[in-house]
N, C-alpha and C positions, 0 to 999 in steps of 0.2 A: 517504532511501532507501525506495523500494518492493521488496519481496521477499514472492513465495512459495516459504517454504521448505521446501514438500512432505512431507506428514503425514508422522509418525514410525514407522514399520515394523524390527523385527529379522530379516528375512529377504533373505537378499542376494537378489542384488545393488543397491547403495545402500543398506543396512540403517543407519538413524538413528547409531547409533555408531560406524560408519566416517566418515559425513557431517558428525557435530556437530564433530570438530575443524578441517576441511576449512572449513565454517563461519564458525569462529570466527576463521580466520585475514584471511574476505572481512571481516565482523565490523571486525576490529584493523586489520586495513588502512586504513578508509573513517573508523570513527571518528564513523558519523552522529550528529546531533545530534537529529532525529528518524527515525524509523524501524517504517514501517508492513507490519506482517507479514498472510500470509495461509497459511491449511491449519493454520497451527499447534496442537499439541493441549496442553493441559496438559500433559504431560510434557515438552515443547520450550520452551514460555515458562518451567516452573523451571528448567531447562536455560540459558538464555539468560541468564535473569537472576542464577543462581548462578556464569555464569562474565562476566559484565560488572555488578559490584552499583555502575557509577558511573547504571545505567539504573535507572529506574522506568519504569510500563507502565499501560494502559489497557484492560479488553479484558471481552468475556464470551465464553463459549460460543456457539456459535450456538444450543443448547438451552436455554442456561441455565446460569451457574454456572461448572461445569468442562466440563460437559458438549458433546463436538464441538470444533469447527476454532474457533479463534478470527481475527478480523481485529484484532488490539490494535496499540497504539499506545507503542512505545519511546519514551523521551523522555531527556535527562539529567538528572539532580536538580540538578548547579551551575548549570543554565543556564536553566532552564522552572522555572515555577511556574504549577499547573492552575489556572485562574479556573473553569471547570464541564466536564462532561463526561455525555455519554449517551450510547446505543444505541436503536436501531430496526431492523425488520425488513424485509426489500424483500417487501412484500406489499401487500395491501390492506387489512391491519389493523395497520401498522407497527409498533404499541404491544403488538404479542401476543408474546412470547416464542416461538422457533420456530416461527412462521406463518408459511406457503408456499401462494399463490393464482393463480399467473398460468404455472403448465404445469412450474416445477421442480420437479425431483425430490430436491431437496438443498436444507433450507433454507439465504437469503442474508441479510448482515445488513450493517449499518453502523455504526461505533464513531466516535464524534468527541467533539475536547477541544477545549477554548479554553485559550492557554495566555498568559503574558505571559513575555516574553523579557527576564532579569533584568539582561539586561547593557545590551540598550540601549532596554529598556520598554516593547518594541512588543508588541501585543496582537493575536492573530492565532486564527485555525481551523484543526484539521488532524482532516480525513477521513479514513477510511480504509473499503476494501470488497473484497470477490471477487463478481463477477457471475458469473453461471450461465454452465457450460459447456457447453450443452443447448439451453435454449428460446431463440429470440430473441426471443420476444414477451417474455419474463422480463426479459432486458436491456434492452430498449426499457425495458418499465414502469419497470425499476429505475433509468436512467439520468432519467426524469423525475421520480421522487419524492425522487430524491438530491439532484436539481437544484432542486426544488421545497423542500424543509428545507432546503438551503443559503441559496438565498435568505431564508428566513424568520432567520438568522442575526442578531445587529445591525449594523445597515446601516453601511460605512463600513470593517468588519475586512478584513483579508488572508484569505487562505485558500488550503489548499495539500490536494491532492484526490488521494490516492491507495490503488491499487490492482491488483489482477491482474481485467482487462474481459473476459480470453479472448474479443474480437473484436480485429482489427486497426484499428490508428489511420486515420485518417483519409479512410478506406474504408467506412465503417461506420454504421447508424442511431443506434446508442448514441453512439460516438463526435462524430457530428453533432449531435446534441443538447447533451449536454457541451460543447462547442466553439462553439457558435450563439449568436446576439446576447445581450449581456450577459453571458452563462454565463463557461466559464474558456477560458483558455489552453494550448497544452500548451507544459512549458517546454523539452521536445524541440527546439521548431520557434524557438522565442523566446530560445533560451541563446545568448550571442555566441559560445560554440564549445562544439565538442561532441566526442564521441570520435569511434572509429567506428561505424556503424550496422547493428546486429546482429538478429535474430529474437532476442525475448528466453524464449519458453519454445523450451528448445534438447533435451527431453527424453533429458535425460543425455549429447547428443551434442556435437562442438564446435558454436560458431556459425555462422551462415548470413547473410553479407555482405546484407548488404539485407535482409532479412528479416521476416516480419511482426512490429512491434511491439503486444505484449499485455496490456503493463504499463507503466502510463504514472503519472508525477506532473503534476497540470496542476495550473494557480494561476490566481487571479481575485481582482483591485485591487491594491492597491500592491506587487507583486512582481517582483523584478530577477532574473533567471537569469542567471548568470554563466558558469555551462560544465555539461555534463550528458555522460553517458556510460552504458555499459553495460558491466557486468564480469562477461566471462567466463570468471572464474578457474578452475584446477583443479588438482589436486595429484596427479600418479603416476596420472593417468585418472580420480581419483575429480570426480566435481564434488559441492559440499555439494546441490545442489537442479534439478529437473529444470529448473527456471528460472533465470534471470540476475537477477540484482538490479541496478537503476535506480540513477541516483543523481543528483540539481539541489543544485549550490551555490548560494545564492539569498541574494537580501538582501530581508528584508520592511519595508517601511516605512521603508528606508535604510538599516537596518542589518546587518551582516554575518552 
C-alpha cells in the first residue's frame, strides 16, 4: 500500500483525531504487508504504530530525526526481516540531511529497506518517496536520481517503488522516466485485474472516475501483480486523508 495520509492538524475540518480512527479502519481493512506512508509527522507514526504493534517501520524526518513529514516504510515483524536500510535526499547532495537544490521549496527525501521475506526467502527492495508539488524541474531531477540509486541496488533484486509523484501517470516526464527502458513498471497497468480507476488525491471529496492517478506503486524484475485497486473509503463524510490509498497484491520472486 502507498498512502499519503496528510500531516496531522487539530483544527477542523479533518482535524487528525476525527481522521486517525477513520484510518485505522482503511488500515484493518487491507491488512498490508508493506506499507509506504507519506506527510506523516512524528505524532502519526506513534499513532500508527501504537494502534497496529504487529508493524514495525523505517523512516527519518525530512529534517532529520523527528524532525518534518516522514516518507517511512511500515513493514510486519512476522513476515520481513530488514537485510539494510537508508535515506537520501532528492538534491544534489543526496547524503545532506534536509538539502533542497533544484527550485523546491519543501525539502524531499527517500527511505528504502531491503527486506527478506521470512516465509518464502525472497529478498527484495522497497522505496518509498513524495516528490514536489511545485517545481517540475525538482521532479524531473528527483525521478532520475531515484532511478539512478535504484539501479546501483544489487543487481538481480525485486523492487517495489512507492509513493505520492503529485504528477499524473502516464502523462508525465517524471513518470516517463520511471517507466522507460529497463526502469520499473507500474503495477496499475500490469495487475491482471484491477478495481475501479479513480483520481487518487480526491481532496476530502468523493472520487472522480477516471481521474488523475498520483500515487502509484510500480515494480521492476521479478514481480507478478495480481489485482490493484484504489480505496476510497469513508465514514459518515469524514475521509481518514485528502488522498486514497493504493494497494498491489503482488508475488515477488513467486512468492505470494
Amino acid at each position: 500500500m502507498t498512502y499519503n495520509i496528510r500531516y496531522a492538524s487539530d483544527t477542523p475540518p479533518n482535524a487528525w483525531p476525527d481522521r486517525l480512527p477513520v484510518m485505522k479502519r482503511v488500515l484493518r481493512d487491507h491488512r498490508p504487508d508493506l506499507l509506504g506512508v507519506q506527510e506523516a509527522l512524528w505524532r502519526q507514526m506513534r499513532d500508527i504504530e501504537g494502534g497496529f504493534p504487529e508493524y514495525d517501520w523505517i523512516g527519518m524526518g525530512r529534517q532529520g530525526g523527528t524532525r518534518d513529514e516522514f516518507s517511512a516504510i511500515f513493514y510486519r515483524k512476522d513476515r520481513f526481516e530488514v537485510l539494510d536500510f537508508d535515506h537520501f535526499w532528492l538534491s544534489d547532495t543526496p547524503n545532506v540531511i534536509g538539502s533542497a537544490t533544484w527550485g523546491n521549496n519543501i525539502t524531499r527525501m527517500v527511505t528504502w529497506a531491503r527486506f527478506r521475506d521470512k516465509r518464502t526467502g525472497a529478498d527484495f527492495y522497497h522505496v518509498n518517496t513524495h516528490f514536489d508539488h511545485e517545481s517540475e524541474n525538482a521532479r524531473v531531477k528527483s525521478a532520475e536520481l531515484a532511478l539512478q540509486r535504484v539501479r546501483g541496488f544489487e543487481a538481480g533484486r525485486p523492487v517495489i517503488f512507492t509513493g505520492d509523484f503529485n504528477v499524473a501517470a502516464e502523462k508525465t516526464q517524471p513518470y516517463k522516466i520511471l517507466t522507460g527502458e529497463n526502469a520499473f513498471t507500474d503495477t496499475w497497468l500490469t495487475a491482471h485485474r484491477r478495481g475501479p480507476a479513480y483520481n487518487t488525491f480526491g481532496g476530502w471529496n468523493p472520487p472522480v472516475p477516471n481521474g488523475d492517478r498520483i500515487d502509484w506503486i510500480l515494480s521492476r524484475g521479478d514481480i507478478e501483480t495480481l489485482w490493484t485497486e484504489i480505496d476510497p473509503f469513508e465514514r459518515n463524510g469524514q475521509f481518514p486523508s485528502d488522498h486514497y490509498p493504493v494497494i498491489a497484491h503482488v508475488k515477488i520472486g513467486g512468492g505470494a
